[in-house]
Every structure is written in C-alpha cells, then in structure tokens.
C-alpha positions in Angstrom: -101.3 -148.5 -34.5 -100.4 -148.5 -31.3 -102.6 -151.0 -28.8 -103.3 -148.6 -26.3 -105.7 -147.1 -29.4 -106.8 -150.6 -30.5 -108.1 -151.1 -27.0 -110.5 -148.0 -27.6 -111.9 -149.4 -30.8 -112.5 -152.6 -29.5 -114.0 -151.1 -26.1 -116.3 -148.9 -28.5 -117.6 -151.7 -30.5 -117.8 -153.6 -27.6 -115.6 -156.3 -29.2 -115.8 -160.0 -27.8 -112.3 -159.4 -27.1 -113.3 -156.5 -24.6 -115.6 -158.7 -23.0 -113.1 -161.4 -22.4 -111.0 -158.8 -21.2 -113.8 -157.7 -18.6 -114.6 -160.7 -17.4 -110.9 -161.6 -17.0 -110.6 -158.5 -14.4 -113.5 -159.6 -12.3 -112.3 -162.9 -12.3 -109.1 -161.2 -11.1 -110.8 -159.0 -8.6 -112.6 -161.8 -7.0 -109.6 -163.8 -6.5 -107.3 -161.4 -4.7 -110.0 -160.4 -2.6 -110.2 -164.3 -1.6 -106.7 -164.2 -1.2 -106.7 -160.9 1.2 -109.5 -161.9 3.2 -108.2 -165.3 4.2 -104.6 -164.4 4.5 -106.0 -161.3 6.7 -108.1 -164.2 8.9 -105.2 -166.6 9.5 -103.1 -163.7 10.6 -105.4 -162.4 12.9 -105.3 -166.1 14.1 -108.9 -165.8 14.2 -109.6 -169.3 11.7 -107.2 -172.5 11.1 -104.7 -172.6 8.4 -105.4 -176.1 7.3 -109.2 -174.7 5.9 -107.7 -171.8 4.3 -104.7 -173.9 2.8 -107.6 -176.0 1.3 -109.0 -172.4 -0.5 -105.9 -171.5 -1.6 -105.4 -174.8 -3.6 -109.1 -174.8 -5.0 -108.5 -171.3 -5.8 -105.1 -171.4 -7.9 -106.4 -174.4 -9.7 -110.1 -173.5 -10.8 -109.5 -169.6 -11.1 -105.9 -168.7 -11.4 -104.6 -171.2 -13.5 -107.4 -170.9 -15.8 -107.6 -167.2 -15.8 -103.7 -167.3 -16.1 -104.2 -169.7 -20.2 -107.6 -167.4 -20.7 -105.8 -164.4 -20.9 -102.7 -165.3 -22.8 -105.4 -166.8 -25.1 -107.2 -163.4 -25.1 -103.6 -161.0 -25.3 -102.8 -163.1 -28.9 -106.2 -162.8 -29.9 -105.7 -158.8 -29.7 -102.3 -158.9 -31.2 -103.2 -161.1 -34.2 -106.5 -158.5 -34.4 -104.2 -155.7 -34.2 -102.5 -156.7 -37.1 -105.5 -157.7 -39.0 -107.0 -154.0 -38.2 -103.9 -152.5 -39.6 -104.0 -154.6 -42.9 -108.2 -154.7 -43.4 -108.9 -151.5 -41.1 -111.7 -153.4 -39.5 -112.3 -155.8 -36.5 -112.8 -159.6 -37.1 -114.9 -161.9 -35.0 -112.9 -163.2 -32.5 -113.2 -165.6 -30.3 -115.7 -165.7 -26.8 -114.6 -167.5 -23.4 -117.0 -165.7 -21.9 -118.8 -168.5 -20.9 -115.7 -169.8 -19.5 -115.1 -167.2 -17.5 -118.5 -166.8 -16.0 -118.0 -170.0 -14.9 -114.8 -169.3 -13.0 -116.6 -166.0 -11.6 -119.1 -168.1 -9.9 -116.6 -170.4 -8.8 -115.0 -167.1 -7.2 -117.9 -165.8 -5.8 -118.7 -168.9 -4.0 -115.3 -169.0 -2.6 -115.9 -165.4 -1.4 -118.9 -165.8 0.1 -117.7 -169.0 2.0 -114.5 -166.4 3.1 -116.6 -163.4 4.4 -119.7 -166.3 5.9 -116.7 -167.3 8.3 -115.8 -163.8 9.0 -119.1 -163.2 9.8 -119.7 -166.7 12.2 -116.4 -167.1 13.3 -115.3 -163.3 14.0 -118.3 -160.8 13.6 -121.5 -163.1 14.8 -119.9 -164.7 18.3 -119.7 -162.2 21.1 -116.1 -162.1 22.7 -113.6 -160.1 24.3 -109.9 -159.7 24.2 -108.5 -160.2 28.0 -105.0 -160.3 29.6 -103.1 -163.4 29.9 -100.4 -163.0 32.5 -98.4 -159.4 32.2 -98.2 -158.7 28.3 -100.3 -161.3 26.5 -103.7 -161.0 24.8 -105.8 -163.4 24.1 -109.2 -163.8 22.7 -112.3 -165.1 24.5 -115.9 -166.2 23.0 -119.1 -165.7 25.3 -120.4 -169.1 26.4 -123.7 -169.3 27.7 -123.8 -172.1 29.7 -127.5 -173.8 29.8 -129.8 -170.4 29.9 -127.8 -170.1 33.3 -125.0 -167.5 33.2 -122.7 -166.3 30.5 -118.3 -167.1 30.7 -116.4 -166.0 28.1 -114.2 -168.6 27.7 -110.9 -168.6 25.9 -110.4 -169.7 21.8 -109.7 -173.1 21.6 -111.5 -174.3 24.6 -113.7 -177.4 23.9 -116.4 -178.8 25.8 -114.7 -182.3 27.2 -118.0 -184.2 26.9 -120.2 -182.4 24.0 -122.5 -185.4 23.7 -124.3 -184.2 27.2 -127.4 -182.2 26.5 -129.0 -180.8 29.8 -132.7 -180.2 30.7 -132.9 -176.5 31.4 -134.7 -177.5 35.2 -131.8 -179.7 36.0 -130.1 -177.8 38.5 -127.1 -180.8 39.2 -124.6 -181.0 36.5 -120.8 -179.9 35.6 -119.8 -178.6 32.4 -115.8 -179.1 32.0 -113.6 -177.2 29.4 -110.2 -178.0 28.5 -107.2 -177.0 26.3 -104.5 -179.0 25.0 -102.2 -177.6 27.4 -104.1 -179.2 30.3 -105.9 -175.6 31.0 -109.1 -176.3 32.1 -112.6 -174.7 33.2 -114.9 -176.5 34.8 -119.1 -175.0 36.0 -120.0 -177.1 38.9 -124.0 -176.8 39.3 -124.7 -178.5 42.8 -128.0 -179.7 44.9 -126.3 -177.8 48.1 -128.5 -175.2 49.6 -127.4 -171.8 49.8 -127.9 -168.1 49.7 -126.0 -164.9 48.1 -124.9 -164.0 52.1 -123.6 -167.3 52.9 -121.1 -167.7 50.1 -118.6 -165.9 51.9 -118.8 -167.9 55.5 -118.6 -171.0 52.8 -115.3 -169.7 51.4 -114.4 -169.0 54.6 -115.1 -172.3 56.1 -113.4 -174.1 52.8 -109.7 -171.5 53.5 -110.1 -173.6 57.4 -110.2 -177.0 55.5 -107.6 -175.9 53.0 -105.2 -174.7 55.7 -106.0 -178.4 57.4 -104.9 -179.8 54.5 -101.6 -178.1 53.7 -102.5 -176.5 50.5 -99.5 -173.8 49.2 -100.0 -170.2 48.5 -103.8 -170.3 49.8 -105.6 -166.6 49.0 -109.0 -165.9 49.5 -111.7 -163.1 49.1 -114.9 -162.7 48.8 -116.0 -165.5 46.6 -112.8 -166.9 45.4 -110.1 -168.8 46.9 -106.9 -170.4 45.0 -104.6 -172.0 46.1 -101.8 -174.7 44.5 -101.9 -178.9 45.0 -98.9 -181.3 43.9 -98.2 -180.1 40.2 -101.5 -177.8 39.7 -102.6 -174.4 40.8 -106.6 -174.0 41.3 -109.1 -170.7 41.1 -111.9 -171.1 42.6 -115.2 -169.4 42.5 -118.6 -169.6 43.8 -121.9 -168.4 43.5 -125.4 -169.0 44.5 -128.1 -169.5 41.6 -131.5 -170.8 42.6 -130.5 -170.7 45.6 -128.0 -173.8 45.2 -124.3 -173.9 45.0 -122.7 -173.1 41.9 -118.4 -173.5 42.0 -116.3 -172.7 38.8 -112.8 -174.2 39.0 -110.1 -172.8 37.1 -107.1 -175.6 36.6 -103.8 -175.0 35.2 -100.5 -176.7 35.6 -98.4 -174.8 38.3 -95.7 -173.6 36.1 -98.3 -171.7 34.4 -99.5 -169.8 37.2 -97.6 -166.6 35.9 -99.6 -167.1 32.7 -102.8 -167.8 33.6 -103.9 -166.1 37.0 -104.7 -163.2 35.7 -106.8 -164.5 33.1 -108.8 -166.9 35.3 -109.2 -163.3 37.6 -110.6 -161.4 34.5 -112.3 -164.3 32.7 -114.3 -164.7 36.1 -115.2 -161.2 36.5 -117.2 -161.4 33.3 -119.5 -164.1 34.2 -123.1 -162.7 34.2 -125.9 -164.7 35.5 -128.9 -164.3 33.4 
C-alpha cells in the first residue's frame, strides 16, 4: 500500500495520527509567519534586531525544535501503522501529542501576536512621514506632538534628552531638546518674549543684523528662518509666534553634515502644525 492511500484512511477515520499531523502544520504555519513578519520588520528597518534576535531564539527552541522530534515521532508512527495495516488490514491506536502540540500552538500564537502588536504600535498606530535627507536619502519621521502645542515630525531615533520633565500644559517657558547619536539635534524653544505673527519677520530680520555683527559664515534668511554655520556646527533656525510669545526651533548638526541634513531640517520644519 502505498502512503499517499494510507494518509486517506487515516484522514477518514480521523486517526490520532491525522490529528498530530494537523496540528503539526499549524504549528508550522504559525512559525513561518513569525519568521516573515519579523524578518520583513528588521528589513524595513522599522524595529531593532536585538528584540527580534531574542524571537528568533525563543522560537527555534519552543516551536521548531520540538515540532522538528514531534514529527519524526509522528512519520514512524505512520510507517510502523502502515505496515501494521498491511499485515491486520486495520488501524491501531496510536499515539496522541496533541496536547503537546497545542501547547506549542499557543506558544506560537503568542509570539505572533507580540510580532503583528509591534507592527501595529511601532509602524501602523504612530503617524509619520517619509522625507528627504540631503539629495537621494529617505528617511522616516514620527509625528511628535509637543505639549498640546504644535505637531514636528521628528526623525526615527530621536530621543528626548531629558524625558524625566513633564510640563504643565499653561506653562508657556520651556525647551524641549532632541538629539541623535550623531550629535543631530532638535531643540523647541518656548519663550516669555512678547510677540505677534507680523513681527516675526522684523525679529529675523533684526537677528541676520546681529549675526552679520558677529561674523557668522554662510548666513541665509527668509521669512521665518535664518541658518547660518558657527565654529564646527551649522544651525536652522525657525520661529514662530504662539500665544502671542516667542517660540524658536533650532536645528543643530555638525557642519560636515550640512549636505545631509539641510534639506531635512527645511522639510521637517515645514510640517510643523500648531494646534
């Protein structure tokens, strides 16, 4: 008898051999889908490796290994019942590790749903946008609101330098600073200095006079924004008026980045939305 008509017999008497067979291809299922979902997230560098290096172990040694043994155990079961068949032209009993296996499912499943709960927080929940960084690079940025104030989407892998501060929402005198690793940073600048939408410009305009006073290399200005570069750093600088009080945003990189970063700081401020 050949196995291919075994497998019928056993599938019609829904043989406990079947079953382990079933439960073997979830089991299966589950874990490639584990595998494609976080191999497809560290790709899209859109999560760290180290977490996903940590699945990957937990998931070769409490579902592949086992399901690896289970199913050798379960492919000698069927040949030793094929041959019984063929000598007694019935089924015996076999043996379950079902149980086993519905263990290892859940252990799957749980691994899944922790996969697809950090697509969903990490990639699908935040709202971001891809911008240009420099001439040909892309790079992802997450909305930040910053104290019910105005929204900046702020590049991936920007950390707050001081996340221990927590602000009263009426406090209208504080800085926010964000930083990189490669000495990239953002800082919001909320100030007690009066001012109104029209004035912003004469302010820029008055702060180009100083800069000029002061020697400060490659000095452009427009309307709200003036950069310019200082020793061994190149600055973009923005303001604003919100409540009627000064708001700056400083965009700091090291000068041999310029080429890298201007254009970024240029698109990353003309999304900021005050709300």
């Amino acid at each position: 008898m050949k196995k291919k008509e075994y497998r019928k017999i056993l599938k019609e008497e829904n043989h406990i051999t079947y079953r382990n067979a079933w439960h073997l291809g979830c089991v299966t299922c589950y874990f490639v889908m584990i595998l494609l979902i976080t191999t497809l997230l560290v790709f899209l560098n859109e999560l760290p490796v180290k977490p996903f290096l940590f699945i990957y172990l937990l998931a070769t040694i409490f579902i592949a290994i086992p399901t690896i043994i289970i199913d050798q155990l379960n492919d000698k079961q069927m040949h030793d019942g094929l041959l019984y068949y063929e000598k007694n032209h019935r089924t015996h009993e076999g043996i379950s590790y079902v149980s086993y296996l519905i263990l290892l499912e859940f252990i799957a499943v749980s691994l899944l749903v922790i996969s697809l709960s950090t697509i969903y927080f990490r990639f699908l929940k935040n709202d971001y946008k891809e911008i240009l960084l420099g001439d040909t690079t892309t790079i992802r940025t997450n909305k930040v609101t910053i104290n019910k104030a105005f929204d900046i989407y702020l590049p991936k892998g920007f950390k707050q330098v001081d996340e221990e501060i927590d602000y009263e929402p009426d406090n209208i005198n504080y800085s926010i600073i964000y930083s990189n690793q490669d000495d990239v940073t953002v800082g919001i600048y909320f100030t007690d200095s009066e001012i109104k939408e029209s004035e912003i410009y004469n302010h820029v305009s008055s702060l180009e006079y100083y800069l000029n006073e002061n020697n400060k290399k490659d000095l452009i200005k427009d309307l709200n924004t003036i950069s310019f570069t200082d020793n061994d750093s190149y600055y973009y600088l923005a303001y604003y008026s919100y409540k009627d009080k000064l708001v700056q945003v400083t965009y700091k990189c090291p000068k041999d980045d310029i080429v890298k970063w201007n254009q970024g700081f240029v698109t990353i401020n003309d999304n900021i939305n005050f709300v």
